[in-house]
KOLSELO-63789 format. One record per residue (C-alpha): residue in three letters; residue number from 1; y, x, z. Coordinates in steps of 0.001 Angstrom, whole numbers, plus 500000, padded with zeros to 6 digits. Each point is the difference from the previous one (the first is absolute). Example, Ala and Ser with C-alpha at 12.3 -4.5 7.8 and 13.67 -1.06 7.14 Angstrom:
% residues 2
+------+-----+--------+--------+--------+
! code ! pos !      y !      x !      z !
+------+-----+--------+--------+--------+
!  ala !   1 ! 495500 ! 512300 ! 507800 !
!  ser !   2 ! 503440 ! 501370 ! 499340 !
+------+-----+--------+--------+--------+
***
This chain:
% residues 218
+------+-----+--------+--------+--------+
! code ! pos !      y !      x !      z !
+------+-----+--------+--------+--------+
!  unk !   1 ! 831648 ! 119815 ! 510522 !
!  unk !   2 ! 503543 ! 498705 ! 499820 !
!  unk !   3 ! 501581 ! 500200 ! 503494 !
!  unk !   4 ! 498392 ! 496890 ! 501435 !
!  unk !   5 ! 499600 ! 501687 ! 502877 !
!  unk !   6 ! 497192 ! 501854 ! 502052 !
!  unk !   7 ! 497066 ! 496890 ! 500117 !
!  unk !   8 ! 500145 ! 500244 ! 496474 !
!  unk !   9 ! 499332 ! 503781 ! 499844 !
!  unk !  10 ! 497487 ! 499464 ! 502939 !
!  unk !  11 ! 498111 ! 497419 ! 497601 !
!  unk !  12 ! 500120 ! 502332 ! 497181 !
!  unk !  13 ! 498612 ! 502816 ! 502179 !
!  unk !  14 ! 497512 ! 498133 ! 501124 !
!  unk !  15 ! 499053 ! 498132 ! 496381 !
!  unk !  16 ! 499670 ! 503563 ! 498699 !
!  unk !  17 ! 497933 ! 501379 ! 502472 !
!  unk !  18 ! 497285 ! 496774 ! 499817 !
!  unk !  19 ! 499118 ! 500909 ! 496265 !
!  unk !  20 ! 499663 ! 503796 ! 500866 !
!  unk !  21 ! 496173 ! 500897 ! 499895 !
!  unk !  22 ! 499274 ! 501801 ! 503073 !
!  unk !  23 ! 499139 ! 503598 ! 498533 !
!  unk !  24 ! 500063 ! 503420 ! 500698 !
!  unk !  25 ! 499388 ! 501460 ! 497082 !
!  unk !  26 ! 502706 ! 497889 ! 498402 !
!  unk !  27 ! 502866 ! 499861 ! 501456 !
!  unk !  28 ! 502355 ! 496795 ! 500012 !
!  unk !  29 ! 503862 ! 500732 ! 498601 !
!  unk !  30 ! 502245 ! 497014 ! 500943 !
!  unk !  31 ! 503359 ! 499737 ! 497947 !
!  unk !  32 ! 502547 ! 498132 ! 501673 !
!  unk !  33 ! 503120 ! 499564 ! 498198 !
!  unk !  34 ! 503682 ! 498100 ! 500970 !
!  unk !  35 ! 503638 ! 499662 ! 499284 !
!  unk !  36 ! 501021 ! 498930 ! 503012 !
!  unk !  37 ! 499947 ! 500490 ! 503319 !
!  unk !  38 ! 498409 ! 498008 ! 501851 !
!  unk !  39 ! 501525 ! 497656 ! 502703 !
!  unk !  40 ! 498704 ! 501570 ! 503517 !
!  unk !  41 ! 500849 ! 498814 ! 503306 !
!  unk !  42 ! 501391 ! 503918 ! 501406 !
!  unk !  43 ! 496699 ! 501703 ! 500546 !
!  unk !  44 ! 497340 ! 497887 ! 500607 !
!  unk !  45 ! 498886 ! 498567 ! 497435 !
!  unk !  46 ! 500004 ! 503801 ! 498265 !
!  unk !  47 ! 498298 ! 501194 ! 502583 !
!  unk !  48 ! 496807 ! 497193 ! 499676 !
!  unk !  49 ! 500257 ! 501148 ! 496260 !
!  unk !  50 ! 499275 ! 503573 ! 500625 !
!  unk !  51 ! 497738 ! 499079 ! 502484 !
!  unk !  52 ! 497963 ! 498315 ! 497368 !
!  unk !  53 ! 500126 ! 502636 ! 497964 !
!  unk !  54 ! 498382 ! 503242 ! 502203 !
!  unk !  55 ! 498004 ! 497595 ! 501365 !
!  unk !  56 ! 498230 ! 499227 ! 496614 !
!  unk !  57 ! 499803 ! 503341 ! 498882 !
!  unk !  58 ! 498773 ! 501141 ! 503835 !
!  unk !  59 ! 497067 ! 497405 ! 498957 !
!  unk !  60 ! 499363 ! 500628 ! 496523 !
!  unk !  61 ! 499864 ! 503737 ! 500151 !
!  unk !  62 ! 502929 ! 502667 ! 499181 !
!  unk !  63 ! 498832 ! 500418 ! 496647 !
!  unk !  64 ! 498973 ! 496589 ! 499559 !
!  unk !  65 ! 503521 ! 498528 ! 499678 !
!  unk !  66 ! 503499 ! 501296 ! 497762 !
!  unk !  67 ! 503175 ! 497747 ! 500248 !
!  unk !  68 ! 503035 ! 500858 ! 497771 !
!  unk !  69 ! 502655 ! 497889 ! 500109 !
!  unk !  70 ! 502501 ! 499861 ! 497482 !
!  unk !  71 ! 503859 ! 499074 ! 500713 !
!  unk !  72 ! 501795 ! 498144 ! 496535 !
!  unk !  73 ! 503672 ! 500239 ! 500319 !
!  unk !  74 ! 502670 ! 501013 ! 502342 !
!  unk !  75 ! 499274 ! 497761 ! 502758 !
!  unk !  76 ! 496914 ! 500676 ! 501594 !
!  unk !  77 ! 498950 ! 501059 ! 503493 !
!  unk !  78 ! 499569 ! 503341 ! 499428 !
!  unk !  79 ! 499163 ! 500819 ! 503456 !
!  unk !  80 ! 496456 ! 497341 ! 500228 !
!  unk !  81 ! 499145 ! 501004 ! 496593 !
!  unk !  82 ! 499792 ! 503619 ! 500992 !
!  unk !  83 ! 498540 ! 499090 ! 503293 !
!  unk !  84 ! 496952 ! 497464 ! 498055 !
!  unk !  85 ! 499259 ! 503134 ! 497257 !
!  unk !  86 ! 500381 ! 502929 ! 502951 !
!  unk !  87 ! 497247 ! 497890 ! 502570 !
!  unk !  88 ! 497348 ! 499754 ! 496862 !
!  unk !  89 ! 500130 ! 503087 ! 498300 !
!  unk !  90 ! 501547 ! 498717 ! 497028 !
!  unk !  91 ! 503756 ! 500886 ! 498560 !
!  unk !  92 ! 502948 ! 497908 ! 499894 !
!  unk !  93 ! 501844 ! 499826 ! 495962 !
!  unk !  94 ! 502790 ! 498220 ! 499561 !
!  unk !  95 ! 501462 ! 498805 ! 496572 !
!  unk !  96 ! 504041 ! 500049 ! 499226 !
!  unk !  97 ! 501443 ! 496815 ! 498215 !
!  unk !  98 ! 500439 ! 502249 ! 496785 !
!  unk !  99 ! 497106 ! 502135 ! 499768 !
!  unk ! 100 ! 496852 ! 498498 ! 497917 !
!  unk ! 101 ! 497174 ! 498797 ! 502418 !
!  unk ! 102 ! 497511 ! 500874 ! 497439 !
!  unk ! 103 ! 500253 ! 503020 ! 500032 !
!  unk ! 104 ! 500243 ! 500486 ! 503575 !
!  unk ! 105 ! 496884 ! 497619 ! 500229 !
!  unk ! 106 ! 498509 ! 502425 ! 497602 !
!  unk ! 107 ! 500551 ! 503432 ! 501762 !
!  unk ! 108 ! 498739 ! 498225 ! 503303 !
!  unk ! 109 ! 496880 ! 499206 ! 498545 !
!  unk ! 110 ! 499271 ! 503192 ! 498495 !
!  unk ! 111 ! 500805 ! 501836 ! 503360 !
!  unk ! 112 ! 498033 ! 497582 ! 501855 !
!  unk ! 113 ! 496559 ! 500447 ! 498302 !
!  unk ! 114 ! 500284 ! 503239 ! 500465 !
!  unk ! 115 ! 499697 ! 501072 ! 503752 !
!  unk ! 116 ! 499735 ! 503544 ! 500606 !
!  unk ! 117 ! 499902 ! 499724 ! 503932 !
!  unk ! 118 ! 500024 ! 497487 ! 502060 !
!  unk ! 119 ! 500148 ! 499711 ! 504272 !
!  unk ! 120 ! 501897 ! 503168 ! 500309 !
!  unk ! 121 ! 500297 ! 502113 ! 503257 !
!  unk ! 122 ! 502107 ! 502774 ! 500498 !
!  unk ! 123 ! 499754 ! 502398 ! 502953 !
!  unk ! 124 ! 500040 ! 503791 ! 500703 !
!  unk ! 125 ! 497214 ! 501974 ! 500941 !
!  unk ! 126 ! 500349 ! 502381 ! 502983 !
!  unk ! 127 ! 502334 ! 500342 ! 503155 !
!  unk ! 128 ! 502986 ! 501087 ! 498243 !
!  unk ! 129 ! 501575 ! 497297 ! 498965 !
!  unk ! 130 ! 500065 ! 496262 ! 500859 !
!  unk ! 131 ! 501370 ! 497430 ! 497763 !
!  unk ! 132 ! 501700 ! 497160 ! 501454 !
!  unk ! 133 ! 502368 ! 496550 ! 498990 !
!  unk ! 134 ! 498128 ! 500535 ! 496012 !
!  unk ! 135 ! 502135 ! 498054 ! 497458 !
!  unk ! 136 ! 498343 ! 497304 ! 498274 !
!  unk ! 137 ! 497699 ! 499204 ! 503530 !
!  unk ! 138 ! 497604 ! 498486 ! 497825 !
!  unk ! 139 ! 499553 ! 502171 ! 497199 !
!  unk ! 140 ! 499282 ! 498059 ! 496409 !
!  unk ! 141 ! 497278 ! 500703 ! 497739 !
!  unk ! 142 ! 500850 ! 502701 ! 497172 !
!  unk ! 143 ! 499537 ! 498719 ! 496885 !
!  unk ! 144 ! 500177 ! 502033 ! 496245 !
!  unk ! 145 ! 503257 ! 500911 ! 499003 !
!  unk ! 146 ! 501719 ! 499017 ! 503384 !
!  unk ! 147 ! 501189 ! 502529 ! 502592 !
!  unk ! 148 ! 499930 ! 499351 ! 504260 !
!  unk ! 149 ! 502866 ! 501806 ! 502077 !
!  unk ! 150 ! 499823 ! 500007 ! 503394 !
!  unk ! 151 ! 502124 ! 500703 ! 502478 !
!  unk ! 152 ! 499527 ! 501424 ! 503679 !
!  unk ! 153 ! 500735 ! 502303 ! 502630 !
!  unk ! 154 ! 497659 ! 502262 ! 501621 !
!  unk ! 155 ! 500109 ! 502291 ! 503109 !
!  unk ! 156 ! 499153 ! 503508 ! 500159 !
!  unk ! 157 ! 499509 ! 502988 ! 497438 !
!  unk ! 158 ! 498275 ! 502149 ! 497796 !
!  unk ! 159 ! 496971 ! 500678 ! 496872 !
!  unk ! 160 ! 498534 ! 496717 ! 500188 !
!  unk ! 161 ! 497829 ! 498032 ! 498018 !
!  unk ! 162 ! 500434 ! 495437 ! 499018 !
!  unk ! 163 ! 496821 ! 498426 ! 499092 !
!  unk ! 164 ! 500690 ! 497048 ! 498055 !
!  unk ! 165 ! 497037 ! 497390 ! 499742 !
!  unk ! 166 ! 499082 ! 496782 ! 498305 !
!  unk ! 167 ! 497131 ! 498003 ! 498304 !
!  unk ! 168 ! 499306 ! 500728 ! 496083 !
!  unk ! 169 ! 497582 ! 497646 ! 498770 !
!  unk ! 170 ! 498688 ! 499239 ! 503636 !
!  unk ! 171 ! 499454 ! 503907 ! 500338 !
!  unk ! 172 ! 502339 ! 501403 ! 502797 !
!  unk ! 173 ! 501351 ! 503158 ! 498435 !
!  unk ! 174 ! 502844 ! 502570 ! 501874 !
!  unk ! 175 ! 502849 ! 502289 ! 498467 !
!  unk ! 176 ! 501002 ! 502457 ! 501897 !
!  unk ! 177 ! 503015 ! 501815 ! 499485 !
!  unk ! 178 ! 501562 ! 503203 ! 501936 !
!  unk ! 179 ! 503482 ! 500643 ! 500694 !
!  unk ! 180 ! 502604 ! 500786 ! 502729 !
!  unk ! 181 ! 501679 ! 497967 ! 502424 !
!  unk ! 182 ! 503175 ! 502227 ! 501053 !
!  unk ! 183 ! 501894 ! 499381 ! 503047 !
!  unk ! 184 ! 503114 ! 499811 ! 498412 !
!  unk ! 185 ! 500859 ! 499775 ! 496581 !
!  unk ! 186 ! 503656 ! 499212 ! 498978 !
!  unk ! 187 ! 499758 ! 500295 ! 496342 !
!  unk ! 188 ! 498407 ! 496558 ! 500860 !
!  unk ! 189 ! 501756 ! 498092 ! 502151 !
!  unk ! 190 ! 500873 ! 497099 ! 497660 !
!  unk ! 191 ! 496431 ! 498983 ! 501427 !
!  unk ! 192 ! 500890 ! 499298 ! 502668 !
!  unk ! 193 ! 502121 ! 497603 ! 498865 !
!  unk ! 194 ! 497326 ! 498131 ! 497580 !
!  unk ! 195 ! 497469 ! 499803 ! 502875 !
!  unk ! 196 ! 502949 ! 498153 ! 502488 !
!  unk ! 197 ! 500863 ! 497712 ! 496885 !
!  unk ! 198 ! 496560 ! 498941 ! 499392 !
!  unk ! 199 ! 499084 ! 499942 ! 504111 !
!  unk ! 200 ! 503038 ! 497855 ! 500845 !
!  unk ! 201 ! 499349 ! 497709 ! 496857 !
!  unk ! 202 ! 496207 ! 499816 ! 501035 !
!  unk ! 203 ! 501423 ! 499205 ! 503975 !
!  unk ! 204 ! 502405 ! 496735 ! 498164 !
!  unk ! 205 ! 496921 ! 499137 ! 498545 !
!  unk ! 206 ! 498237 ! 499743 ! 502545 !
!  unk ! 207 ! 502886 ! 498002 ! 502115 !
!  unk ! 208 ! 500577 ! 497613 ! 497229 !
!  unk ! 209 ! 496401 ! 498909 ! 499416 !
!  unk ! 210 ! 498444 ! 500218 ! 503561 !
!  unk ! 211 ! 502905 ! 499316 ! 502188 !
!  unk ! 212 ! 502202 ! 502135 ! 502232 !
!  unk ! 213 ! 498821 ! 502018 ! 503009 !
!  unk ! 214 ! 501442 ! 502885 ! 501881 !
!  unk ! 215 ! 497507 ! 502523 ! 498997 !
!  unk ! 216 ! 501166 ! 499368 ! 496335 !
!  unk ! 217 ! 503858 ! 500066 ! 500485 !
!  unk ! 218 ! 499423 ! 502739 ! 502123 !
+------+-----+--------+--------+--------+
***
């Protein structure tokens, strides 16, 4: 893609899809690269993209369909290219002017044929503690080599366990992993800050690509 503008990614999309064998033992990757961004009318025309995009993996499967997109250069739309990888469980690379693309093309595929867990769920087990506003909302597959931070806030205290679970070879398979969840913990605060970064970035997002409402600015 070269910045035509959003048909062209819809026709690309859609192209890509057609020769992907229906499988669920084999998953489909779509790569979808560009050094442009694309020429959208405001929101709309983003928002029919992503449309197209949870709706095909909604029908294909969650593990039937990957999409990473990959931004060239400094002018890309950032913000849709996140949004296309974060809706089907792929990840979003993106390639500086000066760095070598081979190589970068390399390490992807290496780290892509190698899923370690994939359709991820985090959540705490008990009474104690609730987590709330997580940080990616979609969480991405984990893949070897490749680290997932997420961000949240949680209410209420104490010894509590997180289960994390996933699909490993179309087993489901749970970590679980005790710890404590203090009410208070200043040595820590710069958390706080990450979290609001990431929340308020997440709430742009969200404005940018889907159009403004009052809940959102709110």
């Amino acid at each position: 893609h070269r910045g035509e503008g959003a048909g062209i990614i819809l026709v690309a999309i859609d192209g890509a899809l057609a020769t992907l064998p229906k499988d669920p033992e084999r998953p489909g990757f779509i790569i979808f690269m560009t050094d442009g961004k694309p020429t959208m009318g405001e929101t709309t025309e983003s928002r029919k993209l992503l449309a197209k995009v949870e709706k095909a993996r909604a029908e294909r499967g969650a593990d039937s369909l990957r999409l990473f997109t990959w931004g060239v250069g400094y002018d890309v739309d950032t913000h849709l290219l996140d949004a296309m990888a974060g809706l089907a469980g792929g990840v979003s690379e993106y390639v500086r002017p000066e760095e070598d693309i081979a190589t970068k093309v390399a390490a992807f595929a290496n780290k892509a044929s190698q899923p370690v867990l994939t359709g991820l769920d985090l959540k705490a087990l008990g009474d104690k503690v609730q987590l709330v506003n997580l940080q990616p909302r979609r969480m991405p597959d984990l893949y070897a080599g490749s680290q997932l931070v997420i961000l949240g806030r949680y209410t209420g205290e104490g010894d509590i366990a997180l289960q994390l679970g996933g699909r490993v070879n179309g087993k489901t398979e749970t970590f679980t992993y005790e710890g404590k969840f203090a009410a208070a913990e200043p040595m820590y605060a710069f958390i706080e800050l990450l979290w609001a970064q990431r929340r308020i970035g997440d709430l742009l997002d969200q404005i940018r690509l889907q159009g403004e409402t009052k809940e959102l600015v709110d």
